[in-house]
C-alpha positions, 0 to 999 in steps of 0.5 A: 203327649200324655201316656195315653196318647202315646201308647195309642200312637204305638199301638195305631203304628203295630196295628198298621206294621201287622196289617198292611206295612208288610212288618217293615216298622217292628218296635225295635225299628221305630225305637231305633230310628227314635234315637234320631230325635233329640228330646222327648217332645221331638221323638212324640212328634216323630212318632205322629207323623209315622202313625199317619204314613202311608205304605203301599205294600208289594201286592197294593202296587200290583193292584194299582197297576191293574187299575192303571191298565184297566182304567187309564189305558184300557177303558178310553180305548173301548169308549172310543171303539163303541163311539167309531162304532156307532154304540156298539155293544158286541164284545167279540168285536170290541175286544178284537180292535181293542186287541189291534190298538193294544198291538199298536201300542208301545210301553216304556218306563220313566228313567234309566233301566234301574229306576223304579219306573222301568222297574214297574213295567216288569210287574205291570206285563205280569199283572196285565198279561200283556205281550213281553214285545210291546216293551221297549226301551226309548232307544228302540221307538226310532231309527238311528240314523236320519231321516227321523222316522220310527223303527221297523220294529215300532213303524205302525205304532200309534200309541206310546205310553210312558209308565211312573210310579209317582209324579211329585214336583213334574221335574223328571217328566219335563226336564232334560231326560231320556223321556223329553228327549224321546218326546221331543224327536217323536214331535217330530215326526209327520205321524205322531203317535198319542203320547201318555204319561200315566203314573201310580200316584200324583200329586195334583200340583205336580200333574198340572205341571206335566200337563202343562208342558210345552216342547217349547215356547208356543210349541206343542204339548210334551203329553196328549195324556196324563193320569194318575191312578190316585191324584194326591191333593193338597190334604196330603201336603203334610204342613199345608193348610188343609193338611189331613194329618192335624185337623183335630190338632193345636196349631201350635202342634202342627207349628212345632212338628213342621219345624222340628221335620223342616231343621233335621230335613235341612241338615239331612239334605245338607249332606247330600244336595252336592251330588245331584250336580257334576258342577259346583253349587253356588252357595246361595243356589245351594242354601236354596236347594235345600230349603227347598227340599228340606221337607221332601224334593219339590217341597212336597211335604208327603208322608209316603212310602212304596214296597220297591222304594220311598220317595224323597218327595216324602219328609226326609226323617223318614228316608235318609240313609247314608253310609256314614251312620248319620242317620237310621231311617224307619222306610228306607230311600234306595237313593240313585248314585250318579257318578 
C-alpha cells in the first residue's frame, strides 16, 4: 500500500477507536500488535482487516438485549394474545396476559455460570426489568429425584428460554452440554414447556444448525425456536466469495491477506488446540482440528469483537492471547480454562 492508503486505514481506525470502540484500539495498542507481523505487506493487510472489524461496545450489547426481549420474546406473545383474543386492541388486557406469560416464563443462559452467555442475563434482567426470580440456572428447571417432572418452583412454566451472545458454528447449543442436557429431560416430560434459543447474533450457517437439530434421529426438534437479534450472512465470512471486506479489492489482495490470516491462525491454534480435550489427539484428528479453526472455530472467518469478550469464531490474529508472550492481541479473547 501506498502512504495514502495507509494513513486512510489509520485514521478510519482513530475515527472508529474515538467513536464506538470505547479506546480499546490506541495507536500505541495497533502498533504493538503490528509487531505480530513479520513484513511490511503482512502489517498492511493486518492493518485492513482491523479497520473492517466489528466492535460492539457495552451500551450497543445493552441496546441489542433490549431488541432481544422486545422483538424475539415480547412481540410473538402479544400477536399471539390479540389472534386468542379475536383482535383485540385493549392494552390494559394485552399487557395484563402478557404479564401472566412472562410470569410462566423462565430464563437461562448458555454455558456454565462463568460464561458469557450467563454472564448476559444479569444485563438483560436490568435492561428489561424483569422479576430477579424468573432467573435460574438448568438445575432448578427439574426435580432431582425421579419420576421427571418439573420443580416446584417452575411447575406451571410453559416457556423456557435459553439466552446467547453468539451462534457461530451451532456446536454449544447441540452438543453434549448442560443445555442439551437440560432440553433432552425437558423432551421428556408429558407437558413440554416451548423451548427458545435466542442470541445476540448468529451466523445464518450456524442458526441452520440449531434449527435443525434433532434430540436424535427422527426425534423431536431440541428447539421450538431460534432467533437471532442480527443473523450475520455469508457477506461477513471475512474470505468468502460474497465476502463484504474486498469488494473493491484485487483477488489477488484478498488471496494473499486470507493466507497470511490463514498461516499465523495455524500456528496460533497449534498452540492451544490440545486443551479442548481431556484425551490425546490423533495426529491427524488434530492437523484437522486446526486448519479448521485456523481462521476462527467453526471456520467462521468473523471480524467480530463484543465489550465482554471477542469470540474465537473471529480471525484468531485478532484474539490470541496466552501467557507465554507468543502473541499481543488488539481485542482481547478471555479464553476458558477447562482443567
Amino acid at each position: 500500500m501506498d502512504e495514502k492508503e495507509l494513513k486512510t486505514l489509520y485514521d478510519k481506525i482513530d475515527t472508529l477507536n474515538g467513536i464506538l470502540w470505547e479506546n480499546r484500539a490506541l495507536r500505541p495498542s495497533v502498533n504493538e500488535w503490528l509487531k505480530n507481523f513479520e513484513t511490511d505487506e503482512e502489517k498492511d493487510a493486518a492493518l485492513f482487516l482491523l479497520s473492517n472489524c466489528m466492535y460492539f461496545s457495552n451500551s450497543s450489547i445493552r441496546a441489542i438485549l433490549r431488541a432481544l426481549y422486545r422483538d424475539k420474546y415480547r412481540a410473538p406473545i402479544i400477536q399471539q394474545i390479540r389472534e386468542d383474543k379475536g383482535g383485540i386492541i385493549d392494552d390494559d388486557v394485552i399487557n395484563g396476559e402478557f404479564h401472566n406469560k412472562l410470569l410462566k416464563t423462565r430464563f437461562l443462559g448458555v454455558g456454565n455460570p462463568s460464561e458469557s452467555g450467563v454472564h448476559l442475563l444479569y444485563y438483560f434482567r436490568q435492561e428489561n426489568k424483569i422479576p430477579r426470580n424468573l432467573f435460574i440456572h438448568t438445575d432448578d428447571l427439574l426435580k432431582p429425584s425421579e419420576p421427571l417432572e418439573l420443580s416446584e418452583k417452575c411447575k406451571d412454566v410453559e416457556q423456557v428460554v435459553f439466552i446467547d451472545d453468539l451462534c457461530g458454528s451451532g456446536s454449544q447449543a447441540i452438543r453434549e452440554t448442560n443445555v442439551k442436557r437440560c432440553v433432552s429431560k425437558l423432551r421428556q416430560l408429558e407437558r413440554c414447556p416451548k423451548i427458545s434459543y435466542l442470541m445476540l447474533f448468529g451466523t445464518k450457517d450456524g442458526i441452520k444448525v440449531v434449527r435443525e437439530a434433532k434430540l436424535n434421529e427422527g426425534g423431536p426438534h431440541l428447539f421450538d425456536e431460534v432467533e437471532a437479534v442480527m443473523e450475520l450472512n455469508e457477506s461477513y465470512r471475512c474470505f468468502s466469495k460474497e465476502s463484504r471486506y474486498f469488494k473493491n479489492k484485487s483477488k489477488e489482495f484478498k488471496d494473499s491477506v486470507r493466507a497470511m490470516s490463514y498461516r499465523y491462525g495455524k500456528m496460533l491454534i497449534d498452540k492451544i488446540v490440545d486443551r479442548d480435550y481431556s484425551r490425546k489427539l490423533e495426529e491427524s484428528e488434530r492437523i484437522e482440528l486446526i486448519e479448521h479453526r485456523a481462521l476462527g472455530f467453526g471456520d467462521c472467518q468473523l471480524l467480530l469483537a463484543l465489550h465482554h469478550n471477542t469470540p474465537n469464531n473471529t480471525l484468531p490474529i485478532i484474539w490470541f492471547d496466552e501467557d507465554d508472550d507468543t502473541w499481543i492481541p488488539i481485542f482481547k479473547r478471555y479464553n476458558k480454562v477447562y482443567r
